[in-house]
C-alpha positions in Angstrom: -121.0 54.2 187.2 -118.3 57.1 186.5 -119.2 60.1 185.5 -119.2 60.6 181.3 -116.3 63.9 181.0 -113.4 64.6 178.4 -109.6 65.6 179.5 -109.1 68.8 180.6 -108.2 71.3 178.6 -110.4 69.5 175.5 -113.4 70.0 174.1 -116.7 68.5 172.2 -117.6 70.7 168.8 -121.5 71.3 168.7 -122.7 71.9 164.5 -122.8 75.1 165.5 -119.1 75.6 166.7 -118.1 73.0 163.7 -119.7 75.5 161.2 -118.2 78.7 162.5 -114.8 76.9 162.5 -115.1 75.4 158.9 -116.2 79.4 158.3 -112.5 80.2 159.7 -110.9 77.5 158.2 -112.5 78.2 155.1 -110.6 81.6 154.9 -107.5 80.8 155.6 -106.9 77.9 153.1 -108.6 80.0 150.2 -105.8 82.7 151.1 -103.1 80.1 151.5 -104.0 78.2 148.2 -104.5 81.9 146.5 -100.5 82.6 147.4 -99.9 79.4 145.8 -99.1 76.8 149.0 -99.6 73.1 149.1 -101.6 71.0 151.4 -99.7 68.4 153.6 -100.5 66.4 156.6 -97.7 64.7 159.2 -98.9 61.9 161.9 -100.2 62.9 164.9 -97.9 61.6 167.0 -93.9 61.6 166.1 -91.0 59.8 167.7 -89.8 61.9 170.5 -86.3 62.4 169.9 -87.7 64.3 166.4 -89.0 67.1 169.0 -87.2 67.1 171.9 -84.4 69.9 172.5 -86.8 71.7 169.7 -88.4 74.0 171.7 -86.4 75.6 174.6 -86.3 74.4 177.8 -90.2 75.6 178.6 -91.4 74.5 175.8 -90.1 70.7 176.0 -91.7 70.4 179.2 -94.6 70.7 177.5 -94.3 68.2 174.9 -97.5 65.2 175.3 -95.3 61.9 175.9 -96.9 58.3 174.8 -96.0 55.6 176.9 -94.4 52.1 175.3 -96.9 49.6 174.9 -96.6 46.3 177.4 -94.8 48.2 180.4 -96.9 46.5 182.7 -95.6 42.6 181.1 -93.7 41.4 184.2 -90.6 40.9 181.4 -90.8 44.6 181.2 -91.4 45.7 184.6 -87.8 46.5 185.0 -87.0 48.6 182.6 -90.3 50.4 183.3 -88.6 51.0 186.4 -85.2 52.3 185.5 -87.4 54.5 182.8 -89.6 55.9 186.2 -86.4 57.0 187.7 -84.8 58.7 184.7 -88.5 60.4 184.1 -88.3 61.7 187.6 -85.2 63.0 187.0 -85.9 65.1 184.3 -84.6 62.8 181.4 -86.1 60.9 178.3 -86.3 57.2 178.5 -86.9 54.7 175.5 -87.8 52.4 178.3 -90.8 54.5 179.1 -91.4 56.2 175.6 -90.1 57.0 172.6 -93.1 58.8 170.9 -94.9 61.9 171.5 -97.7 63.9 170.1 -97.0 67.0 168.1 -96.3 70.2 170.0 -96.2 72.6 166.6 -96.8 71.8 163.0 -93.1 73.2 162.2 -90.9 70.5 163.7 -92.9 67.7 161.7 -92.6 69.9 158.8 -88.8 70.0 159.0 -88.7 66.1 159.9 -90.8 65.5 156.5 -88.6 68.3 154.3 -85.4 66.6 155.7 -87.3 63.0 154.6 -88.1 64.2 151.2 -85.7 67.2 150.3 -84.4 64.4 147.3 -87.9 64.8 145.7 -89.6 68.2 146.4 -89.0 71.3 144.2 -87.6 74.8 145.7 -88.8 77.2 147.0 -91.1 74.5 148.5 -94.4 76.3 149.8 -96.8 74.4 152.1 -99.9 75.1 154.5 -100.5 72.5 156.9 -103.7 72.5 159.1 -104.3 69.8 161.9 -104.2 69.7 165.7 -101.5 69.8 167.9 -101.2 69.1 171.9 -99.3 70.8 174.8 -99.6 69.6 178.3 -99.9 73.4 179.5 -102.4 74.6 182.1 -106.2 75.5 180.4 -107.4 79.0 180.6 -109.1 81.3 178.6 -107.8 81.0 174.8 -104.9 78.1 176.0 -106.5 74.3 175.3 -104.2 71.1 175.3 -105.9 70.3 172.5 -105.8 72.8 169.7 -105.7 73.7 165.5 -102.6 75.2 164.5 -102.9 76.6 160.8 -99.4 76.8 159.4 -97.7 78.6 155.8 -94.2 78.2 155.3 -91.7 78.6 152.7 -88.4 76.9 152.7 -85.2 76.4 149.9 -85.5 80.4 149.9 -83.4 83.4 151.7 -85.4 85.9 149.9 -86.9 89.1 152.3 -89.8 89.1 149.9 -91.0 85.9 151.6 -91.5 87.7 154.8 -93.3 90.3 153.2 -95.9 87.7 151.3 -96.3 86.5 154.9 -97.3 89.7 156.2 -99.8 90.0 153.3 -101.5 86.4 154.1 -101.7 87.6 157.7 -103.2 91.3 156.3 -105.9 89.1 153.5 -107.0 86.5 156.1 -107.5 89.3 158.7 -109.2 91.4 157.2 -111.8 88.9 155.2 -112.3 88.0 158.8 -113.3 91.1 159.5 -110.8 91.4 162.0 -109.9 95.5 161.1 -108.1 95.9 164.1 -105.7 93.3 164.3 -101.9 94.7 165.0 -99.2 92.7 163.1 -95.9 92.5 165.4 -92.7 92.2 163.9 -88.8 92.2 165.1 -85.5 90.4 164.3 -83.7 87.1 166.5 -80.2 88.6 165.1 -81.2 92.2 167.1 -81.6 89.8 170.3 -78.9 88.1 169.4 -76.5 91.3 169.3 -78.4 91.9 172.6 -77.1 88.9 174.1 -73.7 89.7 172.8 -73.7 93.1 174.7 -74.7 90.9 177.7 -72.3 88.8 177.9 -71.9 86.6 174.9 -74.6 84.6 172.5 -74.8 81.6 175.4 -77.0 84.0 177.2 -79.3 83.8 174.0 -81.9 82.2 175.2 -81.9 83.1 179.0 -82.8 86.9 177.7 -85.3 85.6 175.4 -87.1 83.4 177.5 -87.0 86.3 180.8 -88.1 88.9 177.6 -90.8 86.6 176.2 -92.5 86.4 179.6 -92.8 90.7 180.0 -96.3 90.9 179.1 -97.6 88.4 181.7 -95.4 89.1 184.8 -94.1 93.1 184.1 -90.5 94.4 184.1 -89.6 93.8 187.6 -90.3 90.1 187.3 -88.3 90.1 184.3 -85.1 92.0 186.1 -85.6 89.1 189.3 -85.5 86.1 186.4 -82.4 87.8 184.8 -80.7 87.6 188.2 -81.8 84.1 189.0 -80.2 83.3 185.6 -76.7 85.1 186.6 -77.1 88.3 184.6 -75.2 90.7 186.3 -76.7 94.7 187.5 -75.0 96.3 184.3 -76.3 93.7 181.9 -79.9 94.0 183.3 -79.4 97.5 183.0 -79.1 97.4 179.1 -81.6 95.1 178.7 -84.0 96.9 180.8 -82.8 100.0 178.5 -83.7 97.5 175.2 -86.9 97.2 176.4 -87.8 100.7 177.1 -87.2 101.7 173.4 -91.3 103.4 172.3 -92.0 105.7 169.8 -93.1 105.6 166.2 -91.5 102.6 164.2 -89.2 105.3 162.5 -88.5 106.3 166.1 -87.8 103.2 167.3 -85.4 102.3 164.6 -83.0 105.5 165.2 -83.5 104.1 169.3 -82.1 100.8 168.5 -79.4 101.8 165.7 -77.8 103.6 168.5 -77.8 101.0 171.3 -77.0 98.2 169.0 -75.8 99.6 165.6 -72.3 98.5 166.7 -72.5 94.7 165.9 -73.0 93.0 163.0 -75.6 90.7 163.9 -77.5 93.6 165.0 -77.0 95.9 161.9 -78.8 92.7 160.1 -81.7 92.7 161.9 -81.8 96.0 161.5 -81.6 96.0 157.7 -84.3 93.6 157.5 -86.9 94.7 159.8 -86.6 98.0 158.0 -87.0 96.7 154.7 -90.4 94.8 155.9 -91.5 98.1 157.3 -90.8 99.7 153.9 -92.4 97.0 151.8 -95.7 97.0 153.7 -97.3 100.1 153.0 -100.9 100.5 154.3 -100.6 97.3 156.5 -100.9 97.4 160.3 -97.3 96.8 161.1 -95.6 97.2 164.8 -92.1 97.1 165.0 -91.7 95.6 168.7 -88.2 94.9 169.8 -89.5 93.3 173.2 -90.9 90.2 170.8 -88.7 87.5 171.7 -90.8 84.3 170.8 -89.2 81.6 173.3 -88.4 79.2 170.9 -84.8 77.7 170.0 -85.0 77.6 166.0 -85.7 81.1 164.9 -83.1 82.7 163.4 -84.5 85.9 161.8 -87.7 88.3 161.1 -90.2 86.6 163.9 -94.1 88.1 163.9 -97.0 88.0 166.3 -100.6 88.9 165.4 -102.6 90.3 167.9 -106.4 90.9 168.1 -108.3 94.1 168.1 -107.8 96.3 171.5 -110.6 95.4 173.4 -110.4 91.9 173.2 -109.0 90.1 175.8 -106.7 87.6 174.0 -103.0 86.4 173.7 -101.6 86.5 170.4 -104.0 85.0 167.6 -100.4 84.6 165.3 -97.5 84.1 164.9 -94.2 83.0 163.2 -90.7 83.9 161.7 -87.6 83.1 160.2 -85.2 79.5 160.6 -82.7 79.4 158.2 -81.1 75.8 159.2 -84.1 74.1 161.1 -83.8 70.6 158.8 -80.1 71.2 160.1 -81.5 69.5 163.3 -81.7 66.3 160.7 -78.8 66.1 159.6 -79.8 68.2 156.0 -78.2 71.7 156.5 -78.7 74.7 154.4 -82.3 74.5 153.5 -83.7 78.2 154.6 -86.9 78.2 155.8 -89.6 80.9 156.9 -93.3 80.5 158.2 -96.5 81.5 160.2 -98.7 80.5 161.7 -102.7 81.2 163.1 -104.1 79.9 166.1 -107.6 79.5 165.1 -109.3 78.2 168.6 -108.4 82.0 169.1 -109.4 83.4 166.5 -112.9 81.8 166.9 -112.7 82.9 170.2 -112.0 86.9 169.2 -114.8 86.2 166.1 -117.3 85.1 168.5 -116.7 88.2 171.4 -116.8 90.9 168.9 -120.1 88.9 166.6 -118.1 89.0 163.3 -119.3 85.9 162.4 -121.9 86.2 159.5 -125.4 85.3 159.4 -125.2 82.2 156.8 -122.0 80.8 158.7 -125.2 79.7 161.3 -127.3 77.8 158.7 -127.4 73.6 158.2 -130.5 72.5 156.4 -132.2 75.2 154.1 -136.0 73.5 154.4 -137.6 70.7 155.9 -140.2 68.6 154.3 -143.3 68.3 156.5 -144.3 64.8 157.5 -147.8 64.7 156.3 -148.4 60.8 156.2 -147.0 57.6 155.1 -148.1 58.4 151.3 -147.3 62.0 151.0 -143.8 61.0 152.7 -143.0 58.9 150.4 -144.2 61.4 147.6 -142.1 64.2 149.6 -139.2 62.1 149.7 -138.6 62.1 145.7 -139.1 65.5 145.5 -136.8 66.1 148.0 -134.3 63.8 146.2 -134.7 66.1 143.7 -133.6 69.4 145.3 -130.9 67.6 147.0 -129.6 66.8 143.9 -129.8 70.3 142.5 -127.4 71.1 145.7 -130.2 72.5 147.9 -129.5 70.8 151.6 -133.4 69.2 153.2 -134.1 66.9 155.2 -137.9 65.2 156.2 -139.1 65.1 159.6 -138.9 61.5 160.8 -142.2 60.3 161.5 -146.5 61.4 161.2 -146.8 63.8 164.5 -148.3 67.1 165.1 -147.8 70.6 163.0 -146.6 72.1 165.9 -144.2 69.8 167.0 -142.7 69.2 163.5 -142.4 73.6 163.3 -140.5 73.2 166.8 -138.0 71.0 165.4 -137.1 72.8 162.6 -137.5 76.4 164.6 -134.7 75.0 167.1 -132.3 73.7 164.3 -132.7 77.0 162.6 -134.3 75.6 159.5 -135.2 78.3 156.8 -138.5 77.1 154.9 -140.5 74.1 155.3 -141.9 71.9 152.3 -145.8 70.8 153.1 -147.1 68.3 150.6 -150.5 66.9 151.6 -153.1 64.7 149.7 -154.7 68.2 147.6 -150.9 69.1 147.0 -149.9 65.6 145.1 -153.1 65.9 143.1 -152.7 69.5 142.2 -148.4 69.1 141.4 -147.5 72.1 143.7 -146.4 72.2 147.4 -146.8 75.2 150.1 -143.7 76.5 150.9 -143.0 78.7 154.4 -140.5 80.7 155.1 -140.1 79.9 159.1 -138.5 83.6 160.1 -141.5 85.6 158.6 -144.3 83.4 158.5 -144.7 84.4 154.6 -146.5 81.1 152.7 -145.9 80.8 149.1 -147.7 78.4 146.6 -145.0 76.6 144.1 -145.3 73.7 141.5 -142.9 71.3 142.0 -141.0 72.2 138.2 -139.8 75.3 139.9 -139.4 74.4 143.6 -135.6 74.2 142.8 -135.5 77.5 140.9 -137.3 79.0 144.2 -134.5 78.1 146.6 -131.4 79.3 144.2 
């Protein structure tokens, strides 16, 4: 008999881990709902041509595909066949599959707003919060199975979106507790004027994919993928000078005005990462210039949270500006800007530096006592009672030993416990122990309620 196991890269929740995740959860939609976004949900699968080509080339090979049903029928053996072939060759096949499951939350969200742009009212602001899949390699704080939480705003060019953005990433943060976190900002339109210094815009996303990779593999790497991807000495050379721009953010403004101040698309990004930096005030805000963000539909301000120094961790955020993503569905012009928080990362980061509070741990607040068949049954409507005064109980399941019965509720981190015997029915009150302390108090059952609140 095999073996009981999950996929790779997956993982089983325990109440414990559910808890500190609803904790997490919890935060981020009160902040979402408090900047005035709407809840929606998309499928968890979508057809595959809706987010193919979405991501850059790294990114699609990372896209979860679901095979047809009935490839194995002997009518459809064939085409499962020629559908191999084309798969081995590095090419989509309806033969093989034409659905996939969801890589982001942002491509569905552009599918649905290019769907429904007849009926929704702009600025349309959404949160969205669901898992999402990538067939990438599991390490620490990378699953194949993950929550993305995503905010965006779209039917709006407006700057000040960016900078409400940066606030939700500033409130959620910091009612995390996370004091430390570094908010990463930069413009696609300053790499864009980058890849028109080197060579033209078709070297776009050559630069930006080499770029997006400098924190794992270091400069040198970087320079060796920019050859492989025929940038010539000179080119590297500027690039490698883009990439050595440090200082204060004032600093590295003035740096970067005079290497790319030249051409328009850069002036733009210049002008707008400058106005974020003057709109934020006290918030932790890093202007970044090697930010790149690999992906193909960004067209503007991108961010990236990072956690507290200290913390071993990849970004725990991130997001930015596409100004004609429903373009992809045929529905141009409908300007778009969003983040988003990785929250399996988050938990993560919570967990290492113990930010997670004391009542995020607790389930059932007491447990009645099983004291016999009778006084069960006699416990059991009293407890009906606090239940429905909102307190959470529960009664241990059958007659057994004190001990055992304060074991259970001493591993499920139980609170108090509720003893009702024979004297405790005739007498109308019930002992009530708080389980951390050992302190026993006497209370009638009128104000058993009133003692939990």
């Amino acid at each position: 008999m095999a073996k009981p196991s999950i996929p790779q890269g997956t993982r089983d929740f325990s109440a414990e881990v559910v808890r500190k995740r609803h904790y997490i959860l919890s935060v981020i939609r009160s902040v979402f709902e408090l900047y005035g976004f709407e809840p929606l949900e998309t499928p968890a699968m979508e057809n595959l041509d809706t987010l193919m080509g979405k991501y850059g080339e790294e990114g699609d090979k990372l896209i979860f595909k679901i095979l047809n049903n009935g490839i194995s029928n002997p009518k459809n053996i064939e085409k499962a066949q020629a559908g191999f072939e084309k798969a081995i060759n590095g090419k989509s096949s309806s033969e093989l599959t034409e659905r996939a499951l969801k890589y982001d939350l942002t491509i569905p969200f552009a599918r649905y707003v290019a769907m429904n742009h007849g009926r929704l009212t702009f600025p349309f602001r959404r949160y969205q919060v669901q898992p999402v899949w990538r067939a990438d390699r599991p390490q620490k704080g990378r699953y194949r199975e993950f929550t993305q939480c995503d905010a965006d705003i779209v039917g709006s060019t407006s700057l000040m979106n960016e900078v409400e953005l940066a606030n939700i990433y500033h409130d959620v943060f910091s009612k995390l507790g996370l004091a430390g976190y570094e908010l990463k900002i930069n413009s696609r339109k300053i790499l864009t004027a980058l890849a028109e210094l080197c060579g033209g815009a078709a070297k776009m996303m050559d630069i930006t994919i080499a770029i997006d990779k400098l924190d794992k593999i270091g400069l040198d790497k970087v320079k060796e993928e920019l050859l492989i991807r025929e940038l010539t000495e000179e080119q590297i050379g500027i690039i490698e000078k883009y990439l050595s721009i440090t200082g204060s953010n004032q600093e590295k403004l003035e740096q970067i005005k005079a290497l790319l101040g030249s051409i328009p698309s850069g002036k733009d990004g210049m002008r707008e990462v400058e106005f974020l930096f003057q709109q934020m005030g006290n918030i932790n805000l890093t202007i970044d210039f090697t930010l790149a963000r690999g992906l193909n539909y960004y067209t503007g301000i991108i961010f990236e949270a990072k956690a507290p120094s200290g913390v071993q961790m990849g970004s725990i955020g991130g997001g930015g500006r596409y100004d004609d993503l429903t373009g992809l569905f045929d529905v141009p012009g409908i300007a778009g800007v969003g983040i988003s928080f990785g929250v399996d990362r988050i938990y993560d980061v919570l967990e290492e530096l113990a930010l997670f509070p004391d009542e995020v741990h607790t389930g059932t607040k007491a447990i009645f006592f099983n004291m016999g068949e009778e006084e069960s049954l006699f416990a059991f409507k009293v407890m009906q009672q606090l239940r429905e005064k909102g307190i959470s109980c529960e009664m241990y399941h059958e007659f057994s030993k004190i001990s055992k019965q304060f074991s259970y509720a001493q591993k499920k981190k139980i609170e108090y416990a509720i003893i009702i015997g024979s004297k405790e029915m005739e007498q109308n009150y019930c002992l009530v122990k708080e389980l951390a302390t050992g302190l026993q108090e006497v209370v009638v059952f009128e104000r058993l309620s009133e003692y939990f609140k």
